[in-house]
C-alpha positions as CSV (number, residue, x, y, z in Angstrom):
1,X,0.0,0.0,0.0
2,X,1.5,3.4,-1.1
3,X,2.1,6.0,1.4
4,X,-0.5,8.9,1.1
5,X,0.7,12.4,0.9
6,X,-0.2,14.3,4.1
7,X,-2.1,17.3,3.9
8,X,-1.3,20.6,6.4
9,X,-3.8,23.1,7.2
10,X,-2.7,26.6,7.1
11,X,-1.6,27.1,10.5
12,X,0.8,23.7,10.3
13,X,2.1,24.7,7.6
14,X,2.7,27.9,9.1
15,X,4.2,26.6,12.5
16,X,5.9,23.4,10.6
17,X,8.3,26.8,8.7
18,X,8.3,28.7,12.1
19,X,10.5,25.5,13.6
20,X,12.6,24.7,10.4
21,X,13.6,28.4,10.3
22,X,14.6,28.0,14.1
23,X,16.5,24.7,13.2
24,X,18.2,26.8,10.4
25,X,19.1,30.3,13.2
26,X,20.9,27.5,15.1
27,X,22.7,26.2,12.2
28,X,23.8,29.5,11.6
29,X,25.1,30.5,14.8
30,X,27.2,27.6,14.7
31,X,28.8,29.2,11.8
32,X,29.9,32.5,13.6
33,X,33.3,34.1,13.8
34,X,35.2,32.9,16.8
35,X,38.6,33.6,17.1
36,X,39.9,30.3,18.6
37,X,38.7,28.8,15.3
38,X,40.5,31.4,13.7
39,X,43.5,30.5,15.1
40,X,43.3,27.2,14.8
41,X,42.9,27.1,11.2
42,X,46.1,29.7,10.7
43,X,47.8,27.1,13.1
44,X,46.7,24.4,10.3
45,X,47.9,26.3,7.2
46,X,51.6,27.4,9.1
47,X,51.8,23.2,9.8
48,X,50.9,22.2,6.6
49,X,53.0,24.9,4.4
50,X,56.1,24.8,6.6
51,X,55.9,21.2,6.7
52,X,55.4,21.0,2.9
53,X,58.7,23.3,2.4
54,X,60.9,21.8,4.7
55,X,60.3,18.4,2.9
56,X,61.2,20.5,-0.4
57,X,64.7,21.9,1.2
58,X,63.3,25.4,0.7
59,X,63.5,27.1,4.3
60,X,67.2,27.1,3.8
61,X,67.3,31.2,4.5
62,X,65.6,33.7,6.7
63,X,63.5,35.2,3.8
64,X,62.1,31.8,2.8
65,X,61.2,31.0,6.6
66,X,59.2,34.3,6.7
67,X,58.1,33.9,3.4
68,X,56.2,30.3,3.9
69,X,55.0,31.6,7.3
70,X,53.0,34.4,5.6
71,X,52.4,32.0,3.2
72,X,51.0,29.6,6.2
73,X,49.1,32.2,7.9
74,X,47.2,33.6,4.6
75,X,46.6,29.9,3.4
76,X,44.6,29.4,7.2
77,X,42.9,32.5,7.1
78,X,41.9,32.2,3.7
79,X,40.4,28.8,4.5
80,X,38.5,30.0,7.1
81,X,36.8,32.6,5.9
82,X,35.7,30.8,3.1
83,X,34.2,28.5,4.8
84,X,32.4,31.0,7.2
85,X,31.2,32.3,4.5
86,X,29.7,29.7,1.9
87,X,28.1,28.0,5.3
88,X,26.6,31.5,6.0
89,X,25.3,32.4,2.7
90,X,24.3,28.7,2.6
91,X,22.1,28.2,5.1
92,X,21.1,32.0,4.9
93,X,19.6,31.2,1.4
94,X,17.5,28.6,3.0
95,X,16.8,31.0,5.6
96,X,15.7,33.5,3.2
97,X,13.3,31.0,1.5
98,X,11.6,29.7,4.1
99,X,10.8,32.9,5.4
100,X,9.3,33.8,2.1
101,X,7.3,30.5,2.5
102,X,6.4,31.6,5.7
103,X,5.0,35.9,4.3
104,X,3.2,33.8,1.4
105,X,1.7,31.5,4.0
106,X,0.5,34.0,6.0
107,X,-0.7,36.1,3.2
108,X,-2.6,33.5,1.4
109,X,-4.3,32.7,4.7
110,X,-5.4,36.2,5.1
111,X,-6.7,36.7,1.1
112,X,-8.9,33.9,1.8
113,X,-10.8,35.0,4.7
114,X,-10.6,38.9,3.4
115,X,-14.3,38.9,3.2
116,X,-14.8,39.0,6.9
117,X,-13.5,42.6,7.4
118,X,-12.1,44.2,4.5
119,X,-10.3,46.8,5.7
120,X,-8.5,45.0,8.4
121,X,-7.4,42.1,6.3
122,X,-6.1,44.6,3.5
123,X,-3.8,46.7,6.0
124,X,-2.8,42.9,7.1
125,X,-1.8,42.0,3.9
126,X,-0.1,45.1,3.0
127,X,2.0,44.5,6.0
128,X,2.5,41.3,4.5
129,X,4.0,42.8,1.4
130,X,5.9,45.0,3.4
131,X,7.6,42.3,4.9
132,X,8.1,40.5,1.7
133,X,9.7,43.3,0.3
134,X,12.0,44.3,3.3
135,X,12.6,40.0,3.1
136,X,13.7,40.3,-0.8
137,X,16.0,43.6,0.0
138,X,17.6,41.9,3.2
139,X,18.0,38.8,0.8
140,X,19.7,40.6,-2.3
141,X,21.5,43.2,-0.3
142,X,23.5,40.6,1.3
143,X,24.2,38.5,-1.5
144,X,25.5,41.3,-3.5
145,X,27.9,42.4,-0.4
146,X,28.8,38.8,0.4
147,X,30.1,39.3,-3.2
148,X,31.8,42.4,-3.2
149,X,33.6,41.7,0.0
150,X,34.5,37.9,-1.4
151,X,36.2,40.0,-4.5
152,X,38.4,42.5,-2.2
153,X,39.1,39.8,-0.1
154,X,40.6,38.4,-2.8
155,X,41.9,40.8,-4.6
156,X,43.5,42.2,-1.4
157,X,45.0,38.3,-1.0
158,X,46.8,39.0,-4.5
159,X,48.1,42.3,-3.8
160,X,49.7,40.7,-0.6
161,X,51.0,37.7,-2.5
162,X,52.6,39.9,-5.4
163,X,54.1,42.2,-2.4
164,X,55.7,39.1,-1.1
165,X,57.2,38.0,-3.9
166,X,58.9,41.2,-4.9
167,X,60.7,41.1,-1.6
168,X,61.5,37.5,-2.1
169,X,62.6,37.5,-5.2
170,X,66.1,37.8,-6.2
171,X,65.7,38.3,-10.0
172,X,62.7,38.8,-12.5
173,X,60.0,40.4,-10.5
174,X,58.1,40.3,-13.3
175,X,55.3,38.2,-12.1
176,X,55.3,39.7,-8.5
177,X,54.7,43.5,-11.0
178,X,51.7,41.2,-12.5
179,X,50.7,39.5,-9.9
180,X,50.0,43.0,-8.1
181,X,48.3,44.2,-11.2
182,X,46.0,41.2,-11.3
183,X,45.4,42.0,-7.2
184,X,44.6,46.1,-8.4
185,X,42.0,44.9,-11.1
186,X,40.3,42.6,-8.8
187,X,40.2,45.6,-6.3
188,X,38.7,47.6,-8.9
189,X,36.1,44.8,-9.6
190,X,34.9,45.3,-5.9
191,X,34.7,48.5,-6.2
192,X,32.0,48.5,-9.1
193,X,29.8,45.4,-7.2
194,X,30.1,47.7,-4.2
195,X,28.5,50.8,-6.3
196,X,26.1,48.2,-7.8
197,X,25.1,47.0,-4.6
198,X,24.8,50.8,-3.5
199,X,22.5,51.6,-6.7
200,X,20.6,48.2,-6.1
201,X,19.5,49.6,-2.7
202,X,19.0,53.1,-4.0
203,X,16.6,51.7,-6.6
204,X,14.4,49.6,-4.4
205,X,13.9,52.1,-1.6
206,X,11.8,53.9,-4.2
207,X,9.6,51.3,-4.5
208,X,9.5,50.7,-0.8
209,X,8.3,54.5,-0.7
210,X,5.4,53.4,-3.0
211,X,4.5,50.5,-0.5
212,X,4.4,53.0,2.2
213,X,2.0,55.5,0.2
214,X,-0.2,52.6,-0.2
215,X,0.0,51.2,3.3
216,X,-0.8,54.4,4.6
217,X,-4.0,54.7,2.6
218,X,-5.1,51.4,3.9
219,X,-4.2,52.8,7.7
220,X,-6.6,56.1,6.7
221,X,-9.2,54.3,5.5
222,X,-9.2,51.7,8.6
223,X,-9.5,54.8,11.4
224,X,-12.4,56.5,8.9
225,X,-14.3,52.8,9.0
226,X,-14.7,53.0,12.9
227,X,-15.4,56.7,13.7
228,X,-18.8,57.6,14.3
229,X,-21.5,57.8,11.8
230,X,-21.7,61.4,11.8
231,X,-18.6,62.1,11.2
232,X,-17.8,59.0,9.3
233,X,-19.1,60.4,5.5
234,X,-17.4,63.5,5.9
235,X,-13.7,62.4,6.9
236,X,-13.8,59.9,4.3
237,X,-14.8,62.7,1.5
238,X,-12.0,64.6,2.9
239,X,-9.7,61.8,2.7
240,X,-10.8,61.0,-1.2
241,X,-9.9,65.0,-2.0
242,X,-6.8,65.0,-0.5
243,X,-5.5,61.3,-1.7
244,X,-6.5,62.2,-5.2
245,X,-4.4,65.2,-5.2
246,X,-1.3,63.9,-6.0
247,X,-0.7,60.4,-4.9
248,X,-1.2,59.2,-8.6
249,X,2.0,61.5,-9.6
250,X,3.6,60.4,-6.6
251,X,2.9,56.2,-7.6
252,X,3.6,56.8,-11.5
253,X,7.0,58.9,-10.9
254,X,10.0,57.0,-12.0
């Protein structure tokens, strides 16, 4: 007999995300910097590099000793870092998308019993949208500097390198001059995901401004539903007038 598929109401589905997105927060503070595992992973780079020279016969002078060291000490950090952060943006993506699970859960739930009071259900599903929004940003904002930083990071890693290998050379230092110009461009690369991170931002916050226009609409028109009767008619004509002034200008704008 096949296994049948079980079906969730609403709310399980809802608290079934709650608890894998709480699995997932302690996942990632497992992931945090700590310095002892900073450390320990330059400790493992110096072991393995020194030890991989010394059985090549190259720490025979004082300038390939502190050569391999930095060598050592780079190696571990680089490791490190790169694995804090591919586990953080790793387990942040899932983070991110079960938390959009979670806004479309909740905002489905609300659309469908939207009949029962309008109003209410409309500011609750604009606040919905907010989050979504504010969700999407977080989401892309971080990728996009995860990025930017990985590329200096990097690209500072290269500068280093060349700058090492001009002191430790003793002839051509052609490849440390290229090597440094390779570390420069990648620099430079940084630079422009930085700006289009920046612009990225920039952009969206305009339509986060819209959102706001329309979620304080929904706000007005909520406080007009429950004042009295008498005064009811007239504060929502007033509110028409003064929406329909310019908030269709403001919403088309680019």
């Amino acid at each position: 007999m096949g296994e049948e598929d079980v079906e969730f109401t609403p709310r399980e589905k809802i608290e079934l995300l709650k608890k894998q997105k709480a699995s997932i927060d302690r996942q990632i503070e497992n992931f945090r910097f700590r310095t002892l595992h900073l450390f320990i992973s330059i400790a493992v780079g110096l072991i393995l590099v020194i030890g991989l020279a010394y059985t090549e016969n190259e720490l025979d002078d004082a300038k390939n000793i502190v050569f391999f060291s930095l060598l050592g000490i780079g190696a571990g950090a680089s490791l490190y870092t790169f694995i804090l952060l591919y586990f953080k943006f790793a387990f942040g993506a899932f983070r991110s998308n079960i938390e959009k699970q979670l806004l479309k859960e909740g905002a489905t739930n609300l659309q469908d019993t939207i009949e029962t009071d309008f109003v209410t259900k409309l500011v609750q599903i604009n606040f919905k949208y907010l989050d979504q929004y504010y969700e999407q940003t977080q989401s892309q904002a971080n990728k996009s500097f995860l990025l930017a930083a990985f590329a200096s990071f990097v690209g500072l890693a290269i500068i280093t390198v060349g700058i090492v290998m001009m002191y430790n050379g003793a002839g051509d230092v052609t490849p440390a001059y290229v090597t440094t110009a390779a570390g420069v461009t990648s620099e430079f690369i940084a630079a422009i995901f930085f700006y289009l991170y920046n612009q990225t931002v920039s952009k969206m916050s305009d339509y986060h401004d819209k959102l706001v226009v329309t979620q304080n609409i929904s706000l007005a028109l909520k406080i007009a539903e429950e004042l009295e009767a008498a005064e009811k008619s007239d504060t929502q004509k007033q509110l028409v007038d003064r929406l329909s002034e310019n908030v269709n200008e403001y919403l088309t704008r680019k």
